[in-house]
C-alpha positions as CSV (number, residue, x, y, z in Angstrom):
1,X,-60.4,-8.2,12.4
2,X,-61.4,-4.6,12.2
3,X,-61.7,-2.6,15.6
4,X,-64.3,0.1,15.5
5,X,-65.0,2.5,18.0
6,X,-68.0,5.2,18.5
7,X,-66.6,9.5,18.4
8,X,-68.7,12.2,19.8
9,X,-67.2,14.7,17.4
10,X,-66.5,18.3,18.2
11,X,-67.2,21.8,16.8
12,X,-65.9,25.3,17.8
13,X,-68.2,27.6,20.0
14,X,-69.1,30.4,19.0
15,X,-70.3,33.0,21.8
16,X,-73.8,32.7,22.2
17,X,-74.3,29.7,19.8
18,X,-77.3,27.6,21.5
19,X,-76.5,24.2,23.4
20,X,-78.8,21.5,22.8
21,X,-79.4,18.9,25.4
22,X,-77.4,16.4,23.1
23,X,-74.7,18.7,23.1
24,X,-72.0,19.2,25.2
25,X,-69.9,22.2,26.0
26,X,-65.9,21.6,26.9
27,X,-63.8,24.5,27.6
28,X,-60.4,24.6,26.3
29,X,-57.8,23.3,27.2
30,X,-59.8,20.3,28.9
31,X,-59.4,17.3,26.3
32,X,-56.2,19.0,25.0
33,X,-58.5,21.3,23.2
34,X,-57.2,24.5,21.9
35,X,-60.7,26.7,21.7
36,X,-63.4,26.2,24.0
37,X,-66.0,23.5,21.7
38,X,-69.1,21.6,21.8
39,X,-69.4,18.0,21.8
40,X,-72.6,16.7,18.8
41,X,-73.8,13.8,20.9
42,X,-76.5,13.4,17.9
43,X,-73.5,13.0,15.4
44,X,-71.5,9.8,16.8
45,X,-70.3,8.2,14.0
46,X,-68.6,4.1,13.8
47,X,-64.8,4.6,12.9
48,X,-62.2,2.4,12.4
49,X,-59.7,2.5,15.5
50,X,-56.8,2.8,12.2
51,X,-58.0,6.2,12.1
52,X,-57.5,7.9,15.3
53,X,-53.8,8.8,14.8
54,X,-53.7,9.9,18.7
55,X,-55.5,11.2,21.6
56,X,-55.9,14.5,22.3
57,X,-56.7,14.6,25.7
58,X,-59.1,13.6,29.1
59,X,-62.4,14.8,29.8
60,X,-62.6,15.3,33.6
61,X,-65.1,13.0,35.3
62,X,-68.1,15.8,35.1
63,X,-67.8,16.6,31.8
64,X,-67.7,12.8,30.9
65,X,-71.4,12.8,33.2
66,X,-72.6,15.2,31.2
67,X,-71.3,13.5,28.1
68,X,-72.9,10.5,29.3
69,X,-76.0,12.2,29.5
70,X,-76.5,14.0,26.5
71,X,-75.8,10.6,24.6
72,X,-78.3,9.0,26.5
73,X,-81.1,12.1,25.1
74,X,-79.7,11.2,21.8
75,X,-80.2,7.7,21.3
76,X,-83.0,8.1,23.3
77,X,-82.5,5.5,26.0
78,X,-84.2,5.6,29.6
């Protein structure tokens, strides 16, 4: 049996790249991130758990809320 599992993916910012209101912005290093990046809440994609190698790090709780939030604008769900 085949775990899958759902992954905002990330991109790097760019100084005065626009935000959506699916998106997300994470400043490094929360999440173990090395740049400061923006979570694509319109982008989640279905992986297989085989393929995340390891974590990176943990959002705090607020940026998880506004994670939460953003996904909920993207699926559109009340």
């Amino acid at each position: 049996m085949n775990l899958v599992v759902s992954a905002a993916p990330c991109t790097t910012y760019r100084e005065g790249r626009r935000i959506y209101p699916s998106q997300v912005l994470v400043k490094a290093p929360e999440g173990g991130l090395d740049a400061d990046s923006v979570i694509l809440g319109e982008q989640v994609p279905v992986l297989d758990k085989k393929r995340l190698l390891r974590q990176r790090g943990d959002l705090t709780p607020a940026t998880m809320a506004r994670l939460n939030e953003a996904l909920r604008i993207a699926f559109d769900l009340d």
